[in-house]
C-alpha positions as MATLAB code, in Angstrom:
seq = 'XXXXXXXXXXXXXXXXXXXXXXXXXXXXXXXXXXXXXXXXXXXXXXXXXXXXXXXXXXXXXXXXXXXXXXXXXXXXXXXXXXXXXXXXXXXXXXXXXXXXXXXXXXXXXXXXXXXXXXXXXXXXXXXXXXXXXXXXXXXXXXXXXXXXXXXXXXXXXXXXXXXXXXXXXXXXXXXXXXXXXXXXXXXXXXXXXXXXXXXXXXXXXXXXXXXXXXXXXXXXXXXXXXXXXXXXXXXXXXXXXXXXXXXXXXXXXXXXXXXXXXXXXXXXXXXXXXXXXXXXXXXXXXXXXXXXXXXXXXXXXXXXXXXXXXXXXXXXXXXXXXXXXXXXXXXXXXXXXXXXXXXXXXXXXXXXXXXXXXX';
ca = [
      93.948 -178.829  187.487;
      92.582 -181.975  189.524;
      89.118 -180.775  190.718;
      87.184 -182.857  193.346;
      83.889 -183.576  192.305;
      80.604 -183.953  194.623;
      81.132 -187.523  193.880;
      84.410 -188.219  194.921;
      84.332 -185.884  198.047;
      82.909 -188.176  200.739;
      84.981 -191.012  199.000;
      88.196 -189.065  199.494;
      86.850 -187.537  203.204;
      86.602 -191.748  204.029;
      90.189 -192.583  202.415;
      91.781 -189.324  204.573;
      91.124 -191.054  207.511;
      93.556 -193.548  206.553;
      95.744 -191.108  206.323;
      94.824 -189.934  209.385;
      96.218 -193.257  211.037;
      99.458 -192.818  209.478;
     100.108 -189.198  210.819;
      99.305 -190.292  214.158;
     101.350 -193.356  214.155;
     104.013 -190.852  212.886;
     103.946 -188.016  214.967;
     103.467 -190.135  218.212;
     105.343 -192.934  217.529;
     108.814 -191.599  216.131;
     108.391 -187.970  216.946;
     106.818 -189.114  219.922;
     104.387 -186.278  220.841;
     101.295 -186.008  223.054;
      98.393 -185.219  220.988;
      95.198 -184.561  222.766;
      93.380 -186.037  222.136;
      94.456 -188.591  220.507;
      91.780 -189.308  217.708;
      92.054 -185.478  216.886;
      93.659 -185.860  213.175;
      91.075 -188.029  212.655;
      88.866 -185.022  212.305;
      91.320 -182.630  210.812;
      92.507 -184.334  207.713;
      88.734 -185.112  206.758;
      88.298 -181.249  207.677;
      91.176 -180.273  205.037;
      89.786 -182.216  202.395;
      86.487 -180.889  203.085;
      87.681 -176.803  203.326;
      90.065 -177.759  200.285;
      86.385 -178.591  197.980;
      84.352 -175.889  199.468;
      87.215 -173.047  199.896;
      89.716 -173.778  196.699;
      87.646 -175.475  194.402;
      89.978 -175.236  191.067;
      93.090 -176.791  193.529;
      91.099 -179.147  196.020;
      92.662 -181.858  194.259;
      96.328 -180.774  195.113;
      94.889 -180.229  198.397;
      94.062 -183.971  198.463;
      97.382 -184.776  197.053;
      99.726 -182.781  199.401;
      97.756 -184.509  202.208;
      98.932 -187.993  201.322;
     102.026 -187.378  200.411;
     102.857 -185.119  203.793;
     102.389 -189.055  205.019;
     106.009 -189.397  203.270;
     107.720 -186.845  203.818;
     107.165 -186.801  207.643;
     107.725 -190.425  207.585;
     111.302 -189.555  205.919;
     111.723 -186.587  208.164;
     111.133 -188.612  211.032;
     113.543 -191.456  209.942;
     116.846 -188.818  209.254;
     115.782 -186.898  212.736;
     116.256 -190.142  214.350;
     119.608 -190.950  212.598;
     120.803 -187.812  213.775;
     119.827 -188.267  216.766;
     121.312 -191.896  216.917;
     124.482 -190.536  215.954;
     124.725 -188.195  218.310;
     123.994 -190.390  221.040;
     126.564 -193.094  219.905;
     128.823 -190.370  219.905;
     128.411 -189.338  222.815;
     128.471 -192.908  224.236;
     131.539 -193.378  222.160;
     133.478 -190.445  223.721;
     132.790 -191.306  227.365;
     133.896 -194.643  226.547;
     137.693 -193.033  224.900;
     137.029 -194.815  221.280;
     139.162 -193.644  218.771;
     137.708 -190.043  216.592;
     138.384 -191.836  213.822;
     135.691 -194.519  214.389;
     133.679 -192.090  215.596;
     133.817 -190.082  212.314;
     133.465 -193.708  209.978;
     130.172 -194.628  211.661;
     128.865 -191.079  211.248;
     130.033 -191.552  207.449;
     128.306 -194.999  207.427;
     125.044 -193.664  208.307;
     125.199 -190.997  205.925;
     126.099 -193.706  203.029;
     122.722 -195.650  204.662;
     120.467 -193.598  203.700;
     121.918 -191.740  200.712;
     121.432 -195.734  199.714;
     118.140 -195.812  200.426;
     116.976 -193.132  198.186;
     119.025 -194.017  195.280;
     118.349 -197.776  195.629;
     114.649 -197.367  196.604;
     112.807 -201.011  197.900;
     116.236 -202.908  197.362;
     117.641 -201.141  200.207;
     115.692 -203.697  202.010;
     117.857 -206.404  200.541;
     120.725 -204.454  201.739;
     119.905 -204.268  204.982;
     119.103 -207.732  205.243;
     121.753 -209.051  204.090;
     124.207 -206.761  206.429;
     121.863 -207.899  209.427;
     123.007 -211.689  208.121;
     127.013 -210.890  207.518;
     127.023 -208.766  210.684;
     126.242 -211.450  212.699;
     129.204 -213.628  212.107;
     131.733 -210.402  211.894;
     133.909 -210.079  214.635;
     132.978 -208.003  217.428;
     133.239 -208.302  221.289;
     131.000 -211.172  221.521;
     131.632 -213.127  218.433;
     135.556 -212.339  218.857;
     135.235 -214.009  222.305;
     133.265 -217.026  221.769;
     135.930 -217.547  218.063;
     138.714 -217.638  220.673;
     136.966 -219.910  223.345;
     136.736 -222.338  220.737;
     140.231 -222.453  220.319;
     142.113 -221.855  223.375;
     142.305 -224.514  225.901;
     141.005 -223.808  229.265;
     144.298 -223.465  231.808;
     143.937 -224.164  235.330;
     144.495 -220.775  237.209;
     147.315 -221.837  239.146;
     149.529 -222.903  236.063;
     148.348 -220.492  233.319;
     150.680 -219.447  231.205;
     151.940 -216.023  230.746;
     149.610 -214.095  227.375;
     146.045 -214.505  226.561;
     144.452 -217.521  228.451;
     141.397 -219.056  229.003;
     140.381 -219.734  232.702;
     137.188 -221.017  234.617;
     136.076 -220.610  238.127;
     134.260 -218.615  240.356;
     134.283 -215.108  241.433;
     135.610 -213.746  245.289;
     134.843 -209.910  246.149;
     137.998 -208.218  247.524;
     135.940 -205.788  248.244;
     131.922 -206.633  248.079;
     129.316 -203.385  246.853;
     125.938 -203.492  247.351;
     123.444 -203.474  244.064;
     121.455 -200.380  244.314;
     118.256 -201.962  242.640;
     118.311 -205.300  244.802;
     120.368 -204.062  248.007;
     122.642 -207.090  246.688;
     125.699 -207.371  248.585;
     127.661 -208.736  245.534;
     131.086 -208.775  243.618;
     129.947 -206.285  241.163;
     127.126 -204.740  239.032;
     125.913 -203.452  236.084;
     122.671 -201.124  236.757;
     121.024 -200.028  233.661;
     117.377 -197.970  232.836;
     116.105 -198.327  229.028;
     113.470 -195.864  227.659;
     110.331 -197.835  226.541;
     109.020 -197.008  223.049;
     105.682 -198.663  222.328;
     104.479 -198.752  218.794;
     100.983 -200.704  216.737;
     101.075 -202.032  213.444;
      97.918 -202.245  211.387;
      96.824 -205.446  213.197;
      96.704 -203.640  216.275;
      99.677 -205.665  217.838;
     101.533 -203.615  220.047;
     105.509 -204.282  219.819;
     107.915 -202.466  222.357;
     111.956 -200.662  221.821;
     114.032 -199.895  224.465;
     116.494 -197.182  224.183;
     119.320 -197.790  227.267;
     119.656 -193.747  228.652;
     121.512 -194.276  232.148;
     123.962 -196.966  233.140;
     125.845 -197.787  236.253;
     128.566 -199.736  236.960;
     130.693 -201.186  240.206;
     133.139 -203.417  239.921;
     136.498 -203.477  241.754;
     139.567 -205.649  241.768;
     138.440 -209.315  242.401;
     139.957 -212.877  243.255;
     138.679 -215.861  240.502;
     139.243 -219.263  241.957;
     139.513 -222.615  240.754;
     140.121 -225.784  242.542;
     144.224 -225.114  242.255;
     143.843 -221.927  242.910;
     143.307 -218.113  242.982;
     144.325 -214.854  240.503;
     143.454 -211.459  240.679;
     141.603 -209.796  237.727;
     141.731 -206.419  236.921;
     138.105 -205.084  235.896;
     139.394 -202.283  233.662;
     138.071 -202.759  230.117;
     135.802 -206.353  231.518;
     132.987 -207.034  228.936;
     130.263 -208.425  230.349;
     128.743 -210.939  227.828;
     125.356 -212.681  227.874;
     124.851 -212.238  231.808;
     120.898 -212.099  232.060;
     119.311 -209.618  234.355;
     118.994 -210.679  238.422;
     116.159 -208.107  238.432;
     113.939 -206.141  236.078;
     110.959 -204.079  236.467;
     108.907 -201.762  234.436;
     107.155 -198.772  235.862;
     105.714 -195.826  233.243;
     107.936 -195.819  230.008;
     110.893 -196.799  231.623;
     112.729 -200.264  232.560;
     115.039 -200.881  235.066;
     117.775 -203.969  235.141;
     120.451 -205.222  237.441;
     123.221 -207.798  236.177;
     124.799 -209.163  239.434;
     128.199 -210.902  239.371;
     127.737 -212.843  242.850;
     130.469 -215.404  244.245;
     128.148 -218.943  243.076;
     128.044 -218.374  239.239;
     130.645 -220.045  238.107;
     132.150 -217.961  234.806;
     134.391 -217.939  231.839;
     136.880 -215.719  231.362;
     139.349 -214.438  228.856;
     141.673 -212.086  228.792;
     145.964 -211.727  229.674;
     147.675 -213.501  232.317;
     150.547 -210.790  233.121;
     153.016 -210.539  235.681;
     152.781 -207.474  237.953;
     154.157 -206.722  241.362;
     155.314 -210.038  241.996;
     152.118 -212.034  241.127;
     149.907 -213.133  238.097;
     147.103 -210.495  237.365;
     144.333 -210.955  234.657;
     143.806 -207.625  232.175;
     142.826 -206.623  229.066;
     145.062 -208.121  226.402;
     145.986 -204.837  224.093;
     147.154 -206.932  221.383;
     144.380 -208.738  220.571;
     141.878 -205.858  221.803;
     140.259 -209.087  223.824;
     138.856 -209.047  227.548;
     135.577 -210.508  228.550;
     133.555 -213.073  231.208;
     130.387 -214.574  230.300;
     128.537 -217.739  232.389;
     130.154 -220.778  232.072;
     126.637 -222.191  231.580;
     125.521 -219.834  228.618;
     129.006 -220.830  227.139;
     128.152 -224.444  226.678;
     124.696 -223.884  225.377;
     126.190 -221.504  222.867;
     128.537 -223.906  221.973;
     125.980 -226.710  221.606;
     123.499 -224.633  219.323;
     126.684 -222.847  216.937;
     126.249 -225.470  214.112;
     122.469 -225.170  214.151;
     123.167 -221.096  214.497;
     125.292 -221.543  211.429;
     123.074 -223.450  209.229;
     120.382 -221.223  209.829;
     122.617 -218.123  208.935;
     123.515 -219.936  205.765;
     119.649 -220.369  204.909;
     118.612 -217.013  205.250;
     121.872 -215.591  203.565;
     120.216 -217.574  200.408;
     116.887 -216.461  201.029;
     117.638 -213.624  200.836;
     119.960 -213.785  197.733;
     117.307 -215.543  195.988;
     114.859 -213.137  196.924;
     116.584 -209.888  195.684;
     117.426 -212.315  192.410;
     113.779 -212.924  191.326;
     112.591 -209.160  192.238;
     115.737 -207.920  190.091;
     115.635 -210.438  187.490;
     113.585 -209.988  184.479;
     111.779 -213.661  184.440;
     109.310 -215.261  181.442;
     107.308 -217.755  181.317;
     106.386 -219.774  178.225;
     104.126 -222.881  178.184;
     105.968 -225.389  180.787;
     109.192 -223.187  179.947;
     110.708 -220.748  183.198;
     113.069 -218.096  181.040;
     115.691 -216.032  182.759;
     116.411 -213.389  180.657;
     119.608 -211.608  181.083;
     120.296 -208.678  183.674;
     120.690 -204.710  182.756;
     122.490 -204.058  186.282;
     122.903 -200.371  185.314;
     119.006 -200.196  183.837;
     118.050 -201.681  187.203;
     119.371 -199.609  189.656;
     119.131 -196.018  187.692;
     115.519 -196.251  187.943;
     113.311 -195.751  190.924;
     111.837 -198.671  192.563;
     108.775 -197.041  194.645;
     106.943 -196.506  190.516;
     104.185 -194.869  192.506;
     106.358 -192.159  192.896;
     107.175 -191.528  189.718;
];
């Protein structure tokens, strides 16, 4: 058995308060609760090591052991409670907003791939996940689908767009006007959101903050968007709302609060269906090509401006990151002035544990 000497006590009393930090970075940070006060495991894992010596003499050593690694196993704990949790939000999210069960299920199914990844994979999970941050950027979804078709549709004047998806410009005119309940903004529409803040300190002591989006309101009727030859009517049904920034934002405790005004002077993009209803044009959502969105004519062009320096720099890090996970795989050699690449047991490589620490 691995018995504590005199010697090694204070030593390992001074090293639990390290572990100390961890558990209270842990159990305030992710599971987020109060402890009072707040240095108080700062005495108690000393205090175990101590009883463990002068109580269980023949075991204070597992004592020691089970201390540091209850670091990991709340830290992995913490990390599937809060995929659970995730997933049950996004599904809930996911059924007010009618998506599809069957997308519902397949992120569920992704998560549970995540991290049965991470534990088989170990530290080149990492790689993983950076390069899906990378590739994820430039799949489609609602934004990047509507900025790929911006680039390629023409803009059409409102009064002779033609019947199917279209591009238009202009500026927004409330049928009927609501007032912002943040602001008291008498306005076209809104988008009222509050965000949970979740502060947390790395080692440094640098404090960075989450937000967590837990209540969302919305108010936006049928609305008239004009251009110089004219005027159509845009049903709001299904309207993304892409890269408006906030009109207002406060913070007050560990919540924020933001308000996204669409007022009458901004003058937007927008694209969706031109359709033919009742005797006039309407804009909708386009079912075909699951497509319907307005964003700031402004923000537009400087997204446009900055895409080929947006690309390059995904194209950098995608290598960087290829690179990277090469030389940590890769079994390299050096001899005199010579840089040897040996060759690559794939299968050797990934049936073994990374984290060696733990083995």
């Amino acid at each position: 058995m691995f018995e504590i000497t005199i010697q090694m006590l204070p030593f390992l009393m001074v090293f639990s308060l390290g572990i100390a930090l961890f558990h209270t970075v842990i159990l305030s940070g992710l599971f987020e609760l109060k402890l009072r006060p707040s240095w108080i495991l700062f005495l108690i894992d000393p205090l175990i090591v101590a009883a463990g010596y002068f109580f269980v003499p023949q075991q204070s050593g597992l004592v020691f052991i089970g201390l540091f690694v209850s670091v990991f196993v709340l830290a992995i704990i913490a990390m599937i409670t809060k995929g659970i949790q995730g997933v049950a939000e996004n599904f809930r999210k996911a059924r007010e907003a009618k998506k599809p069960l069957w997308k519902i299920v397949l992120s569920g199914f992704a998560v549970v791939i995540f991290y049965l990844a991470f534990f088989y994979f170990g530290i080149y999970s990492f790689f993983i996940i950076f390069f899906f941050i990378i590739v994820s950027s430039i799949l489609p979804n609602n934004k990047n689908r509507f900025f790929f078709y911006q680039r390629n549709l023409p803009t059409s004047k409102i009064q002779s767009v033609a019947m199917g998806l279209a591009e238009i410009c202009g500026k927004a005119k409330a049928i009927k006007t609501v007032v912002s309940p943040f602001s008291s903004t008498t306005c076209v529409g809104y988008i009222y959101t509050v965000d949970e803040i979740r502060e947390s300190r790395d080692d440094d002591g640098r404090t960075s903050k989450s937000y967590r989006e837990i209540e969302r309101k919305q108010e936006l009727h049928r609305f008239l968007l004009r251009d110089e030859t004219g005027s159509i009517e845009v049903d709001p049904e299904k309207l993304d709302w892409i890269s408006f920034s906030p009109a207002k934002e406060r913070e007050s405790g560990n919540q924020r609060y933001r308000e996204f005004i669409l007022d009458e002077k901004t003058e937007i993009l927008m694209i969706g269906q031109a359709f033919y209803e009742e005797a006039k044009t309407i804009f909708r959502y386009d079912e075909n090509k699951k497509l319907y969105g307005m964003a700031p004519l402004e923000f537009v062009n400087f997204a446009n401006k900055w895409r080929p320096l947006k690309l390059r720099s995904v194209a950098t890090l995608l290598c960087i990151a290829l690179f990277s996970a090469f030389i940590i795989v890769a079994p390299i050699k050096i001899s005199g002035t010579k840089l040897i690449i040996e060759s690559v047991n794939w299968k050797e490589n990934f049936s073994k544990n990374p984290f060696v620490f733990f083995n």
